[in-house]
C-alpha positions, 0 to 999 in steps of 0.5 A: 752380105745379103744380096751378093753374089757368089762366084766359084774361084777358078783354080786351073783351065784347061782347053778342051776340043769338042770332037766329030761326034761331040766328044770331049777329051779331058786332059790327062792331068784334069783327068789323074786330079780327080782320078777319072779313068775311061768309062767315068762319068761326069755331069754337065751342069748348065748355068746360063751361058756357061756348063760345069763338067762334075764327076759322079760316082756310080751308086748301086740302085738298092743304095740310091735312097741314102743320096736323097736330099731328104736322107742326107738331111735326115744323116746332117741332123743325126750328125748334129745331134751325135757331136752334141751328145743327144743320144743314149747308150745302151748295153744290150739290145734288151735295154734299147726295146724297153726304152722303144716300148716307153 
């Protein structure tokens, strides 16, 4: 409905205690349902009054540019266009360069 709002389900809590210098130690069962391990990292989203711990997977710099918004749009959209069937085959590389040169 316009104008609602949507709130995220909660499916677990766990309690975590903020230690001498900040650190924060996720349960071992929080930690294996996502399979994190020492030296993972998480983001802190912050939403008001409230922080949301995300897993983030380490990305190779050189391979930073397909994780854009712009790209992962640009893969939605060929996506969408592959399971529609708007595409052309072709058997070898020298029908594709006369089809690119038309």
């Amino acid at each position: 409905m316009p104008g609602t709002k949507k709130t995220k389900k909660i499916t677990a809590k766990v309690r975590i205690r903020i230690g001498a210098k900040r650190q924060i130690t996720l349960p071992a069962d929080a930690a294996s349902k996502f399979g994190l391990s020492t030296g993972d990292e998480l983001e802190a989203r912050i939403f008001g009054d409230r922080i949301e711990l995300v897993p983030m997977v380490a990305v190779p710099k050189d391979q930073a540019w397909f994780w854009t918004p712009e790209w992962q749009a640009r893969e939605r959209e060929a996506e969408k266009a592959r399971a529609a069937g708007e595409y052309t085959e072709f058997g070898d590389v020298n029908g594709l360069i006369s089809a690119l040169k038309k």
